[in-house]
C-alpha positions in Angstrom: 92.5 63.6 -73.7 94.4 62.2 -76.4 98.1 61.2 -76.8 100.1 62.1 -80.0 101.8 59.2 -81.4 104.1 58.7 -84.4 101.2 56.5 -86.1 98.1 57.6 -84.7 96.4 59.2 -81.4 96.1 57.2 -78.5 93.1 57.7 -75.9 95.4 59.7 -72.7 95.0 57.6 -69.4 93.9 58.3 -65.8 96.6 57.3 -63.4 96.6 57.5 -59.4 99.8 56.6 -57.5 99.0 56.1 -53.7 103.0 56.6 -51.9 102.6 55.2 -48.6 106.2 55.9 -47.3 106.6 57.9 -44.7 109.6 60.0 -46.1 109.5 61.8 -49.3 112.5 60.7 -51.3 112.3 57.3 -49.8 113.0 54.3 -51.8 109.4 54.0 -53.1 108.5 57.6 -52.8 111.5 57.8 -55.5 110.4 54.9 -57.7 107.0 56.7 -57.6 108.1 59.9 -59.0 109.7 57.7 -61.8 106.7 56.2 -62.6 105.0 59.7 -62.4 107.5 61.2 -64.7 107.0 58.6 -67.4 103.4 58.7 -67.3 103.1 62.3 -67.4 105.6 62.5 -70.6 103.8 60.3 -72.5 100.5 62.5 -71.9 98.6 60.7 -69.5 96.4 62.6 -66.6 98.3 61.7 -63.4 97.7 62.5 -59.9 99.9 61.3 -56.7 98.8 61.3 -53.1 101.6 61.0 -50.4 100.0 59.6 -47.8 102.1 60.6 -44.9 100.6 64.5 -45.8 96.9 63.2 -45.8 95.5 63.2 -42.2 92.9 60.4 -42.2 91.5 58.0 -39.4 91.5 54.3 -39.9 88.4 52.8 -40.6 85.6 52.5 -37.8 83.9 49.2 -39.1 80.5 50.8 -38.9 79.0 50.1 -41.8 78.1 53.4 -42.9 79.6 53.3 -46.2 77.1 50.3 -47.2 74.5 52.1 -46.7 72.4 53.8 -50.0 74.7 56.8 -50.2 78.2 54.3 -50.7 80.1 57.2 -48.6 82.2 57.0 -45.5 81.2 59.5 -42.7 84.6 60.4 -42.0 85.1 63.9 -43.5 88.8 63.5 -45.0 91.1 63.8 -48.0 90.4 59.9 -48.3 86.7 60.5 -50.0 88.7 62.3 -52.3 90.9 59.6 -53.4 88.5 56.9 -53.1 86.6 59.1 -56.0 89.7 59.2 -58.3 90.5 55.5 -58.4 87.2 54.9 -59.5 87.9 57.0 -62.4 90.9 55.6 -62.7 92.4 53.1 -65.6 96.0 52.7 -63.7 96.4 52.3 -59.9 100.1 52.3 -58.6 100.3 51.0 -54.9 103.8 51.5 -53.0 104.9 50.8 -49.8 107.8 50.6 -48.1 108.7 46.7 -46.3 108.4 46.9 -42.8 108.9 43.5 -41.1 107.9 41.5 -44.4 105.1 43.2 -44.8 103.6 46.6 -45.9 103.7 49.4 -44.0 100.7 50.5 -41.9 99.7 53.5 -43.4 99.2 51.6 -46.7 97.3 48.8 -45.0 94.9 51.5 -42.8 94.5 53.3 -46.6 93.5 49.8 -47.9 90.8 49.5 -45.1 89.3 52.8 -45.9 88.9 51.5 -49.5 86.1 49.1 -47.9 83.1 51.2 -49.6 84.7 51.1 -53.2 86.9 48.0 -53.5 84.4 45.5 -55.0 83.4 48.5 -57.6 87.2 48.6 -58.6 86.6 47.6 -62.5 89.0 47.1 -65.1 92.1 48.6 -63.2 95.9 47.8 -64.4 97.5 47.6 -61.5 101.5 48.3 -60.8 103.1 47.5 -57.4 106.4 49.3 -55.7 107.5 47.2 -52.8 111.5 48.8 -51.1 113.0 46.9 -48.6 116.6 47.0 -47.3 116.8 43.0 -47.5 113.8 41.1 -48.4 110.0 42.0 -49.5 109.5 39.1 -47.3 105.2 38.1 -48.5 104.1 41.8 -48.7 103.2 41.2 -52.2 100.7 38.6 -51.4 99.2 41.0 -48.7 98.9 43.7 -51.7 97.5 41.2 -54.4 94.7 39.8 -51.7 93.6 43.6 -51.7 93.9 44.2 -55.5 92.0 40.4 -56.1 88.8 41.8 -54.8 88.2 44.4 -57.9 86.8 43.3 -60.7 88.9 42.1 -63.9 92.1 43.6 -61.9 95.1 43.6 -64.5 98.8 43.3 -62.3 101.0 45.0 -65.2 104.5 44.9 -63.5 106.2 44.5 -60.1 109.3 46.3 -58.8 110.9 45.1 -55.7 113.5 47.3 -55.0 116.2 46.4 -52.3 118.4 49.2 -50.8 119.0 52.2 -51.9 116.9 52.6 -55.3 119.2 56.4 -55.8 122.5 54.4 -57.3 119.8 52.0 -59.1 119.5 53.2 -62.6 118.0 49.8 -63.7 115.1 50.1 -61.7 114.8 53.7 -62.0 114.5 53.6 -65.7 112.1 50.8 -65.4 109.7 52.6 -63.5 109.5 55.3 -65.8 109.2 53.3 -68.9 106.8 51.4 -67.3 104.8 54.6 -65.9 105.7 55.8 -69.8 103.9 52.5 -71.3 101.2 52.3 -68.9 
């Protein structure tokens, strides 16, 4: 619960990374792990979800969620996950760049969020966008999503381009910044 620091504790955070690439190892999936690492070493309670290993249906628009009960009737991994960021204090969102934007699996996640996103309080929030040339506006599609939370705090952004392996830089950076989260 608590982090042991050279001049005092520090309260241990909650952190969910949602990969949304479809290969482990990928560019983003790698920048993840970074991030992962660093929070993990400096004691904070971290949990990943690859998407690409969660089988979940997009969204049905039926409404259900609004209902009394705030749950979706799909019976999948996403309830799950949907319960964790709410608990969270540090959400890290990455997607691979597919045709300037973000990738679809990200984008049907983001559309399952519907019964929680406006209950999203008081969130830092770091963003992993890899693209072989440019991230093009996926940023702006990721920030709309994040804007609807309440008192949302964007802490860093990586835009990686190519291949993120021979980038110490930006390696190290994700895990200082997963570290300092």
């Amino acid at each position: 619960m608590f982090q042991k620091l050279k001049d005092g504790l520090k309260m241990s955070k909650k952190v969910v990374v949602i990969s949304s690439s479809p290969r482990k190892g990928g560019n983003s999936d790698t920048m993840c792990d970074e991030f992962v690492m660093g929070a993990m070493d400096a004691g904070n309670d971290v949990v990943k979800y690859f998407l690409d290993d969660i089988e979940f249906s997009s969204c049905k628009a039926c409404y259900k969620c609004k209902t009394p009960e705030m749950k979706c009737f799909q019976e999948d991994q996403i309830s799950e996950i949907l319960d964790k960021m709410m608990e969270a204090d540090v959400i890290l969102y990455a997607t691979p760049v597919y045709y300037y934007g973000m990738c679809g699996t990200l984008k049907m996640f983001f559309d399952r969020c519907y019964p929680i996103f406006r209950d999203l309080e008081n969130k830092d929030y770091y963003i992993i966008l890899a693209a072989g040339s440019s991230c093009g506006d996926t940023l702006a599609g990721i920030r709309n999503f994040i804007g609807f939370s309440k008192n949302p705090t964007e802490k860093e952004v990586f835009e990686v381009l190519g291949n993120v392996k021979s980038q110490n830089d930006q390696l190290k950076k994700a895990y200082d910044a997963g570290f300092n989260c």
